[in-house]
N, C-alpha and C positions, 0 to 999 in steps of 0.2 A: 667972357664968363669963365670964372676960375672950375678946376675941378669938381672940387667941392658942393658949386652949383649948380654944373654937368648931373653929376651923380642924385641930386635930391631935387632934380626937375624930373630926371628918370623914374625916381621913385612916386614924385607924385602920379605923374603920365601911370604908372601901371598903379596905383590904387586906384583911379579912375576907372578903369576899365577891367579890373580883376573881378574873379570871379568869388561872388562871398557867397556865404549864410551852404556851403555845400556837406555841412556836418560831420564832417569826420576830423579824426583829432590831428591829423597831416595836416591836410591843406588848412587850419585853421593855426598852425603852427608855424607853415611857411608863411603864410600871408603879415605873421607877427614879425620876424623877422624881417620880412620886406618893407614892413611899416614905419620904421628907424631910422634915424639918422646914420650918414654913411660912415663906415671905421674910421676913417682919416680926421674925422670932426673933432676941435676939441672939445666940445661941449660934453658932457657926461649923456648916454641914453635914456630916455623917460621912459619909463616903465610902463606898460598900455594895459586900461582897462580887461582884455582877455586874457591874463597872466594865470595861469596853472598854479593854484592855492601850494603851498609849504604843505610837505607831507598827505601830499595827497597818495602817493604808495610806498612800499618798503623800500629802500634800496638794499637792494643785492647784487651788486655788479658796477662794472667800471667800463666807461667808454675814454680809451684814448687818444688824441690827436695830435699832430705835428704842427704847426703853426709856424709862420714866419709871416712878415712885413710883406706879401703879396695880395692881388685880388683874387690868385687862383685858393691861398691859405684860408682868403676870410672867410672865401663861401664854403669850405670845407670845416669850419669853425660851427657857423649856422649849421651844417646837416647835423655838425658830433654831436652839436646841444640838442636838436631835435632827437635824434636817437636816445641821449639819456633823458629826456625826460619823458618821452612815449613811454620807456622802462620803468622809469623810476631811478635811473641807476645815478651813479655819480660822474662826472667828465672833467679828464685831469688834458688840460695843455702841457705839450712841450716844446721847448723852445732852443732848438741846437746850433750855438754860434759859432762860427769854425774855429780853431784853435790856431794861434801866434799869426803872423804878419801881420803888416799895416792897413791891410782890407778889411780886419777884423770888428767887428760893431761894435761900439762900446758898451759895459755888461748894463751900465742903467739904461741905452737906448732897448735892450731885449726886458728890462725890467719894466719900461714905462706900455711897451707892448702885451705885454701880458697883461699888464694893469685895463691896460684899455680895453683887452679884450672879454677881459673877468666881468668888466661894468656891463658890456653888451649882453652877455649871456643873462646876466644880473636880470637885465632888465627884461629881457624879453624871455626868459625862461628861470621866473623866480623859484622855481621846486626845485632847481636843478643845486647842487651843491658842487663847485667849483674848485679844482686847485692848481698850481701851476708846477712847473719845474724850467729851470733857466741854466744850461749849462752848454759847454764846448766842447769840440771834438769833429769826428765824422756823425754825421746824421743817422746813414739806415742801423751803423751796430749800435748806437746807440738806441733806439729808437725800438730795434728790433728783441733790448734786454727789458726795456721798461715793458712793453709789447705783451711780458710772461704775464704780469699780471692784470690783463685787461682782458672783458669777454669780446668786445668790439675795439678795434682797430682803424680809424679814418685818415686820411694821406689824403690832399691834393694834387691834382695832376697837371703839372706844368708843360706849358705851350712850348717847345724849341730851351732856351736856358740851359744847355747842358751842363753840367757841374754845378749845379745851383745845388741849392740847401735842401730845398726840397721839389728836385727837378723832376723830371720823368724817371731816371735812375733809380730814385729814392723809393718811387710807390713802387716800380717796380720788382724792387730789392724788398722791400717790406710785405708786399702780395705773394712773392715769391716764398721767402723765409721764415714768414710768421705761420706756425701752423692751426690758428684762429682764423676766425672772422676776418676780413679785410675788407674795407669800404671805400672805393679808391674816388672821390668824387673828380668827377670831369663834366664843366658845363657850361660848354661855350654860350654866350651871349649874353649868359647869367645877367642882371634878373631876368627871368622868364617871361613870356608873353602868358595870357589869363587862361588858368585852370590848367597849371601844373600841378598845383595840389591833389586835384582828383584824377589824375591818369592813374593809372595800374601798376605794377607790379608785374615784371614778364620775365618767368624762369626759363632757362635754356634746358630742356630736358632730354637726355640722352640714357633715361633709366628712371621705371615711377621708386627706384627704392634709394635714389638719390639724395644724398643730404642737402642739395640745394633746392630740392622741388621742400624738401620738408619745411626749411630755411624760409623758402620765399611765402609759404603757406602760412607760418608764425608772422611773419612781417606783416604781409597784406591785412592777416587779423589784428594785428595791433596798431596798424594805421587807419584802419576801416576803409583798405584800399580792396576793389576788383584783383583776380587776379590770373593772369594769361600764360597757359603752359606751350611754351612752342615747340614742336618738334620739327625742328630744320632738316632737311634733306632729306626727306621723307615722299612720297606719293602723296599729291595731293587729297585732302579726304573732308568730308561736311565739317566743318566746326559743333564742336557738342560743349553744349554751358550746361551749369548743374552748381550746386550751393554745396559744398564740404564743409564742415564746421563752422558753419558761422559765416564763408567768405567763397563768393562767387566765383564762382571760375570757369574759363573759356579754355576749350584746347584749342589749337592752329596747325597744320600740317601744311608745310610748304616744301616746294621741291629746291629752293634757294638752297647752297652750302649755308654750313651755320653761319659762317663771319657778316657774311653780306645778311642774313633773314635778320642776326642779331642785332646790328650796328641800325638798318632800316627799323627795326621793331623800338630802338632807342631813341628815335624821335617824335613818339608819341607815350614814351614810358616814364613814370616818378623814379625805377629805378630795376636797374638789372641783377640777376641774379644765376652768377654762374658757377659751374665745379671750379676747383684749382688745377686740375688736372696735370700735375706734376709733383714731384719731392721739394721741400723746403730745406733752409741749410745752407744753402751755396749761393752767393751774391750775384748770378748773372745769368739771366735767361732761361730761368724751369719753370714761368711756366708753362703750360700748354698752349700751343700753339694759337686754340680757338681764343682763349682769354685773352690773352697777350697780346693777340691783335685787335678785339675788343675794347678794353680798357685802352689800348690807343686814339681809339678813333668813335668811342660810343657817343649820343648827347645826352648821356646824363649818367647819375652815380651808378658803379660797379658793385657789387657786393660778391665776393670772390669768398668760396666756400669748399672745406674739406682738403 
């Protein structure tokens, strides 16, 4: 069995058994994506009856992504497109090939990736308005100057690879340095087992007047996700749920340090949301200690804030 048929046996196995009809515009968005043909295919992606109407809201804003020829890039591809188009906003790929020696890709193999990747979104996220950039060099400065003009920020986070394109270095130089948004997706097993779509939203909170309690509170409302405020290393105390604008929400108070309540609370979460808790600027290790080890080791996307 080639790859190819590996990957879209897999794909059937979890339409089978995924969880549908759960209404919210998330999991109805990942389940579209799941529903496709794999990147590596050359067939063009068929566009699927639940496609998001053209101009269904304004765009005001840019989600940007880093992309490359991996399966850690592609599933970070699907989350940028899902975020622009819960928005409305626009989502520009880039694609940074390294500059001179003979390991160097050639600029049509980064050109025909893009292409392929442009159809995907196409197809499964038709509102979404599309564009690319295909250029050489070092990745995070580069990455980190396109970066000024995006609200959102998405990086994949690669397994070991060090020096790769877009290794662990890379998100971490880009989470570190960008003083935006940063979405660093990490998500081992990917595709997911049924009713990742409807998991929560779980912020790490270390202060209720926290930009990323405010951060994950916008989210959860625009996914029509739950949403779970943890207070790590805390005295344990009752859970108290209460509805805040619109969007449920559960407190938790565990006497766990944060890394370990965080990384545990990541495998039953659509996606985490924590401080940056460090200065940006400097390419190597700001940032705080709790993220940083976090977004190492979480199972599922980061969303690194302030």
């Amino acid at each position: 069995m080639s790859d190819l048929d590996k990957l879209r046996t897999e794909r059937e196995s979890h339409q089978a058994h995924a969880v549908r009809g759960s209404g919210t515009r998330y999991s109805e968005a990942v389940d579209r994506y799941l529903g496709v043909a794999a990147y590596r295919s050359h067939e063009p992606a068929r566009p699927v009856a639940t496609a998001v109407p053209r101009g269904a809201l304004a765009r005001t804003g840019l989600v940007l992504v880093g992309v490359d020829d991996t399966a850690a890039s592609y599933t970070a591809l699907d989350h940028a497109a899902i975020e622009a188009e819960l928005r409305g906003w626009d989502l520009r790929m880039m694609h940074v090939q390294r500059a001179g020696g003979l390991r160097s890709p050639p600029r049509e193999a980064g050109a025909r990736l893009l292409e392929r990747l442009t159809e995907r979104v196409h197809a499964c996220s038709p509102s979404v308005t599309v564009t690319s950039r295909l250029t050489a060099g070092s990745a995070a400065p580069l990455l980190l100057v396109e970066a000024k003009k995006a609200n959102l920020v998405v990086v994949g986070h690669r397994h070991g690879a060090a020096g790769s394109v877009f290794g662990v270095s890379v998100s971490d130089r880009i989470a570190a340095g960008h003083n935006g948004v940063v979405m660093v997706v990490r998500i081992p097993g990917w595709p997911p087992g049924p009713g990742f779509g409807a998991r929560p939203i779980v912020v790490g909170v270390d202060g209720e007047d926290s930009p990323a309690v405010g951060f994950a509170h916008a989210e959860a409302k625009l996914r029509g996700s739950d949403l779970v405020l943890l207070h790590a290393g805390r005295a344990p105390r009752s859970e108290r749920a209460d509805t805040v604008g619109g969007v449920r929400m559960q407190r938790r108070f565990v006497a766990d340090d944060p890394v370990t309540a965080l990384i545990e609370a990541s495998s039953r979460a659509a996606a985490l949301v924590l401080g940056r808790h460090g200065p940006g600027g400097i390419p190597s290790g700001l940032l705080g200690s709790v993220s940083r080890s976090v977004v190492q080791h979480a199972h599922c996307p980061v969303f690194l804030v302030g």
